[in-house]
C-alpha positions as CSV (number, residue, x, y, z in Angstrom):
1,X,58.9,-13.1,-25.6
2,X,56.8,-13.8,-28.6
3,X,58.3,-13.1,-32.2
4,X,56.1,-12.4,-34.6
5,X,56.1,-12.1,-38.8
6,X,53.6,-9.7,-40.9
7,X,52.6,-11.0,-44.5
8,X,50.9,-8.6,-46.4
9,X,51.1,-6.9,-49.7
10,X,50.0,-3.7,-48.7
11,X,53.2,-2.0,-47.2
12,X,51.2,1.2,-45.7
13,X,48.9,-1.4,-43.1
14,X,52.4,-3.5,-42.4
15,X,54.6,-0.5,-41.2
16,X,51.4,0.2,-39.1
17,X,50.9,-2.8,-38.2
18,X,55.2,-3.2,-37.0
19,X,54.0,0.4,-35.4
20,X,51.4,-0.3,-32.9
21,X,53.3,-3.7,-32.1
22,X,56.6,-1.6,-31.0
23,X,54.8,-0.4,-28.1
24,X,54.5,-4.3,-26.8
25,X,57.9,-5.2,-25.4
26,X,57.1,-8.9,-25.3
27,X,56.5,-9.2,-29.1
28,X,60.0,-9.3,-31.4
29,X,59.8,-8.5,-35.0
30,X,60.6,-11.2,-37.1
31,X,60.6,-10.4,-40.6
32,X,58.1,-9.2,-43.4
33,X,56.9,-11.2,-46.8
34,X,55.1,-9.9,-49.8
35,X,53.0,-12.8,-51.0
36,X,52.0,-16.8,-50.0
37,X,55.3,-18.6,-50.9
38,X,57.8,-16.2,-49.3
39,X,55.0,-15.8,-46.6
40,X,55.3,-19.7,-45.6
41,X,59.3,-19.7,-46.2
42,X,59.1,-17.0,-43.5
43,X,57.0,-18.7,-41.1
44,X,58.5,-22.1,-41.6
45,X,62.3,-20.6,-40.9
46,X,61.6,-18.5,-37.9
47,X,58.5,-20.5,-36.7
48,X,57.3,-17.3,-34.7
49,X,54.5,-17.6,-32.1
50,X,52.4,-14.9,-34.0
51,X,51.7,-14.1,-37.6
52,X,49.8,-11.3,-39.0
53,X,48.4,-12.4,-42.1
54,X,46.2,-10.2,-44.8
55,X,43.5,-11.8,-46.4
56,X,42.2,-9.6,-48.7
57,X,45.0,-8.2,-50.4
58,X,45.5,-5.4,-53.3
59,X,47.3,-7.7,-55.8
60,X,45.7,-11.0,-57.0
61,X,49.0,-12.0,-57.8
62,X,50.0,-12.0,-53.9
63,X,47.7,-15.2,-53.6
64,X,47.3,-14.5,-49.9
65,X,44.1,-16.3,-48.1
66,X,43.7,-18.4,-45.2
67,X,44.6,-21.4,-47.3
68,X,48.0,-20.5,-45.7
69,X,46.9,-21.4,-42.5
70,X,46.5,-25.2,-43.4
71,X,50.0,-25.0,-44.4
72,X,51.8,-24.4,-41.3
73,X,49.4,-27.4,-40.3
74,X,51.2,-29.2,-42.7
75,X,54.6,-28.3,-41.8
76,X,55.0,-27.0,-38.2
77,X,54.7,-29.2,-35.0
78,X,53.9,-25.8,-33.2
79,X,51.8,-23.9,-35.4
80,X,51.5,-19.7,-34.4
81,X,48.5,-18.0,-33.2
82,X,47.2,-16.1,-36.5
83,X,45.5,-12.5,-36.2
84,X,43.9,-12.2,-39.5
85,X,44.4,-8.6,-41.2
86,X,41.8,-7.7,-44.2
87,X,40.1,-4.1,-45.4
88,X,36.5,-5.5,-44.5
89,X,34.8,-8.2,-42.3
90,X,33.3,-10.2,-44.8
91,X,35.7,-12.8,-44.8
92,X,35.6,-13.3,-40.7
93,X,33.1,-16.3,-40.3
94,X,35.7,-18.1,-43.4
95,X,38.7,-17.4,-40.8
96,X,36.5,-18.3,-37.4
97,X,35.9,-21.6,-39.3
98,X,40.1,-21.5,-39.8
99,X,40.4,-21.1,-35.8
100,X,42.3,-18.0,-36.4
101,X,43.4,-16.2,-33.0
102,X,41.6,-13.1,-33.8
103,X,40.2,-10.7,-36.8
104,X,41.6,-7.0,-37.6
105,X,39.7,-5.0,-39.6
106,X,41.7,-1.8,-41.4
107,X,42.1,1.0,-40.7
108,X,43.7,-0.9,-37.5
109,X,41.9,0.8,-34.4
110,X,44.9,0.7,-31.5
111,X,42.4,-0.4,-28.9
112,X,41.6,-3.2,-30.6
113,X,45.0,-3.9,-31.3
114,X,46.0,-3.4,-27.7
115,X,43.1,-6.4,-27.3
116,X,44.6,-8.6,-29.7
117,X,47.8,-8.5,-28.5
118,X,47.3,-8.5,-24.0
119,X,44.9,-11.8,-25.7
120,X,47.7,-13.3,-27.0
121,X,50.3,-12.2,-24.2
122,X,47.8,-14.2,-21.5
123,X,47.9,-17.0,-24.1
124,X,51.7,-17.1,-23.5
125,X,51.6,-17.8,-19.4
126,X,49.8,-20.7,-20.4
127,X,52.3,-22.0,-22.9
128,X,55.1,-21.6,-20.6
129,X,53.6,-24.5,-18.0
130,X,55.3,-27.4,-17.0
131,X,53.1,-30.4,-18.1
132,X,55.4,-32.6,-17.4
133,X,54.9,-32.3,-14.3
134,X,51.3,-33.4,-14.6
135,X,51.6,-37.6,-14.4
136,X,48.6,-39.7,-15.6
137,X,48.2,-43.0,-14.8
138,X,45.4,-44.4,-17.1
139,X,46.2,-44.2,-20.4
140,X,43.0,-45.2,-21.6
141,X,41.5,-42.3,-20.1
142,X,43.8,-40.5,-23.0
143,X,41.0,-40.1,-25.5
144,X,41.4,-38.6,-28.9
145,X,38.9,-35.9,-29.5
146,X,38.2,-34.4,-33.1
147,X,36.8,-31.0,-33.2
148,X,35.0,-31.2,-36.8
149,X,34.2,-27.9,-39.2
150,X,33.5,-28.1,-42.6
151,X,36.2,-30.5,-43.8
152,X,39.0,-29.6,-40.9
153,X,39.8,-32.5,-38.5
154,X,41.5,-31.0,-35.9
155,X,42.8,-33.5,-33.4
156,X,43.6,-33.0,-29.6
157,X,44.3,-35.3,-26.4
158,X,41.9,-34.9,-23.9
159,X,44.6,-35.1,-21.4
160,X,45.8,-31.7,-22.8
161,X,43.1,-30.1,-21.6
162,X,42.9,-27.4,-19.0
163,X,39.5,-26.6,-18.9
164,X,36.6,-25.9,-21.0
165,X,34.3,-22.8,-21.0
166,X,30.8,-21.9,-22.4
167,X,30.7,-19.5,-24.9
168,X,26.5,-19.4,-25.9
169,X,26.3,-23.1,-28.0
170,X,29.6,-23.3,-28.5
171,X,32.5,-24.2,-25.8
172,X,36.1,-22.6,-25.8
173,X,39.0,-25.8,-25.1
174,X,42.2,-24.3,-24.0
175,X,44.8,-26.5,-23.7
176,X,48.0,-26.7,-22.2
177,X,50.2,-25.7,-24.9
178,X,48.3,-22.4,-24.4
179,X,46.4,-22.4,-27.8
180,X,42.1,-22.3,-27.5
181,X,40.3,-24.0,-29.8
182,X,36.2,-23.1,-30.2
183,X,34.1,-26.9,-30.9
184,X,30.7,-25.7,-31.7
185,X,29.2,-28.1,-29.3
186,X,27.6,-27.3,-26.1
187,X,29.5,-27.7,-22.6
188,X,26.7,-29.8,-21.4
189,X,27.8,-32.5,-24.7
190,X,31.3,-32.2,-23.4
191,X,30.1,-32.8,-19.9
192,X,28.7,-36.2,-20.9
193,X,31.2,-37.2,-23.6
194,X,34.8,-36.6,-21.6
195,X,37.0,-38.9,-19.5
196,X,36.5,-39.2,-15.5
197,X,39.1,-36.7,-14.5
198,X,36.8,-34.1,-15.6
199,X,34.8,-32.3,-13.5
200,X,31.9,-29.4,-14.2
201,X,32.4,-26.7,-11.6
202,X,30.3,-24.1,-13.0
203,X,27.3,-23.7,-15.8
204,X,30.5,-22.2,-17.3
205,X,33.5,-24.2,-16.7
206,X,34.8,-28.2,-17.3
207,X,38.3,-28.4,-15.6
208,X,40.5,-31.5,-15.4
209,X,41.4,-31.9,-12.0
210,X,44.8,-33.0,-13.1
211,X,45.6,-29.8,-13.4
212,X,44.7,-28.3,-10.3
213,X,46.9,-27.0,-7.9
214,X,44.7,-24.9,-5.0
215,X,41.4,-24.7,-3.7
216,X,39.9,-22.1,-2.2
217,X,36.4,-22.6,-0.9
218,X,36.1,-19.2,1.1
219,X,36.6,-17.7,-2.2
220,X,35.2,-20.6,-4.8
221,X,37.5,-21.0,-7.1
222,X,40.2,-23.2,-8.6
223,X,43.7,-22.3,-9.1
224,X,45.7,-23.9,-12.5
225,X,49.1,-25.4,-12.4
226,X,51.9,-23.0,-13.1
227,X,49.6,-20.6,-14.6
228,X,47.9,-16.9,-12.8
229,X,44.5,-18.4,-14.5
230,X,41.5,-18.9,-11.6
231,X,38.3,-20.5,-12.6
232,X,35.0,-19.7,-10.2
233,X,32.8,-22.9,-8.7
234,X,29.3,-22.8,-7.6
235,X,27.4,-24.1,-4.9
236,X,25.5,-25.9,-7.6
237,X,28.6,-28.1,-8.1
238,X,30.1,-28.1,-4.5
239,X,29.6,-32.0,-5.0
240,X,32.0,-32.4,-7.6
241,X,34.4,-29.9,-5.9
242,X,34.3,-32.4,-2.5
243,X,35.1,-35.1,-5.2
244,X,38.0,-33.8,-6.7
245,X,39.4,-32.8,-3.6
246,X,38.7,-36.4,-2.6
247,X,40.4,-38.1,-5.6
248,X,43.3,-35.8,-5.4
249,X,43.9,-37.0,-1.3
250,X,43.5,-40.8,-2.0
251,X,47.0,-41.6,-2.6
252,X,50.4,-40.6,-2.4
253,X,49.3,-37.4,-0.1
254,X,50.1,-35.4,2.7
255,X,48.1,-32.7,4.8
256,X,50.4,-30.4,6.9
């Protein structure tokens, strides 16, 4: 179940918003605030996993922008996935560069909505995955990695990550918590720049084998830990596919 808190100052687009939202049975309404400071009150007592926040709002006075966003950064261990709400796109490259969880443009279209939200609800089945269950033995190998965009330093273990995926010149992280986080670096930089337990499988995906749990080579593709998520390999990169299968089989191991 994901709860989830609306901050906005126009009423009208939040009942719409709570509307189209009702028709989700795994999202749980979690309360509603006018303006920034009773916004972040809101968020910082019921720590939801979503927020809907408007950035463009009627009254001045509301002082609602993304700034908000660095401040459950500044607070929260576990900070929500943010759909952004605003009358007009203009301000969606300013909340990309804020790696907001998606952009809602009003009048809220319900398909798009219904996007948003199955998005956020696959986001979920990753969040719910037992890492601990996932046992590293070289520490080293647990490399700090700084994605970098204009002045936010966002820090992540490379030993969180699932796998990486190509999205044109820039490359998609998701990590085990469930969030995604867009670097604007190619795959091909992360292919050279990330610890030995990574392996490219496809010109589209990086995974670290440490979290692999099946392989299928009649089919070609790679099954995560405790997730439903499959990512495709390519004869291209059956090499590294023998590898991993041969690193995963060199020690404490049994084939029945």
């Amino acid at each position: 179940m994901g709860s989830y808190i609306i901050i906005s100052d126009d009423h009208e687009n939040a009942l719409k918003i709570q509307s189209m939202a009702e028709n989700f049975p795994s999202l749980v309404f979690s309360g509603y605030a006018y303006n920034y400071a009773d916004g972040l009150s809101l968020v910082l007592e019921h720590q939801p996993k979503l927020v809907f926040l408007e950035i463009n709002p009627k009254l001045k006075t509301s002082k609602l922008s993304l700034s908000l966003i660095n401040e459950f950064y500044r607070y929260l261990k576990t900070v929500p996935k943010v759909i952004v709400t605003a009358k007009s796109k203009n301000l969606a490259y300013e909340a990309i560069k804020h790696g907001v969880f998606d952009y809602l443009e009003a009048p809220y279209d319900s398909n798009d909505f219904r996007k948003a939200i199955l998005k956020f609800e696959k986001s979920l089945v990753f969040a719910v995955a037992n890492v601990n269950s996932v046992r590293h033995s070289n520490l080293k190998d647990n490399l700090t990695i700084c994605i970098k965009s204009y002045g936010d330093y966002k820090f992540i273990y490379a030993l969180d990550i699932l796998y990486l995926q190509a999205d044109s010149n820039s490359t998609d992280i998701y990590l085990n918590s469930g969030e995604m986080i867009t670097a604007f670096k190619t795959l091909k930089h992360f292919e050279k720049a990330l610890p030995p337990q990574f392996y490219r499988i496809h010109n589209s995906f990086i995974v670290n084998k440490d979290y692999i749990s099946r392989i299928h080579t009649g089919n070609s593709v790679c099954f995560l830990k405790n997730s439903k998520t499959k990512l495709p390999f390519s004869k291209s990169y059956k090499t590294n596919i023998d590898q991993i299968i041969a690193s995963i089989s060199s020690s404490d191991y049994l084939e029945i």
